[in-house]
N, C-alpha and C positions, 0 to 999 in steps of 0.2 A: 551268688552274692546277694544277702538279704537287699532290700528298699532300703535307704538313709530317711526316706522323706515319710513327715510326719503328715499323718492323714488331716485334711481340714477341716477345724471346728471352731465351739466358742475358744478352745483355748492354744488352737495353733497362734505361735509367736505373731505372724502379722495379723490374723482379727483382732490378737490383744491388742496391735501395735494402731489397727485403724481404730477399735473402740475409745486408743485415747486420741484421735486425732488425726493422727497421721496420713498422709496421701496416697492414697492406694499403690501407684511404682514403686514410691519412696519406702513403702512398709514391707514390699518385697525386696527391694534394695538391697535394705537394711540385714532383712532374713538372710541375701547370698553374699553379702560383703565384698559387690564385683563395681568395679568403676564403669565406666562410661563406653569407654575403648574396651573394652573383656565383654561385654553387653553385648556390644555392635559385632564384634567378632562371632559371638556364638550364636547370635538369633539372626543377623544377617540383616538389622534395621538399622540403617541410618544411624550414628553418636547426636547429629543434627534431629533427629524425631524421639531419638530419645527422649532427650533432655528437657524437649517439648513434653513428654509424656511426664516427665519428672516434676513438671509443672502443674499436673494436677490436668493435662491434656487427655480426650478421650480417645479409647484404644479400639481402632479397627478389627472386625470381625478377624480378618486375616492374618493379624499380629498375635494372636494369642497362643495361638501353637510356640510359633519362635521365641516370643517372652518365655511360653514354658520350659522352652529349651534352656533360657540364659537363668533363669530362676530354679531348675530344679523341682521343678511342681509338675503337677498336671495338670492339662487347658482346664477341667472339668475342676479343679482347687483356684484355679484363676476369675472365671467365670464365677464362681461359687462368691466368690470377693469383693467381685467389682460392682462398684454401683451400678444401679441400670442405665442412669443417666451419662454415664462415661462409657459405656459399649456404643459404639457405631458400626452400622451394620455396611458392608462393600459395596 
């Protein structure tokens, strides 16, 4: 079965979505259309850290694998994304 997922660039849906703005979780969010509780199931983080993160909170070295689980991306399209200043290293 082909990849679903769009390779990351200027014109994948969430760079478009942080060029206007948007907060880095929230612009992936957005891109898998998964609430809170469907998040915390598939990545295995806390709904509680989430939400934090949905805040515009910075994301643990160790979190990015799981977020790309619950996103549908690859760590290396996540990393690619994220500010540097919102990476925290473990």
């Amino acid at each position: 079965m082909p990849s679903r997922r769009q390779p990351y660039d200027a014109a994948h849906p969430v760079a478009v979505a942080l060029c206007c703005g948007a907060r880095w979780f929230c612009a992936w969010d957005m891109h898998v259309g998964r609430n809170l509780g469907r998040m915390a199931t598939i990545s295995g983080i806390d709904a509680r850290r989430l939400s934090d993160l949905s805040q515009n909170g910075a994301v643990r070295r160790s979190e990015i694998i799981p977020l790309a689980r619950a996103f549908d991306a690859d760590p290396s399209d996540l990393l690619a994304s994220l500010p540097a200043h919102l990476l925290l290293e473990d």
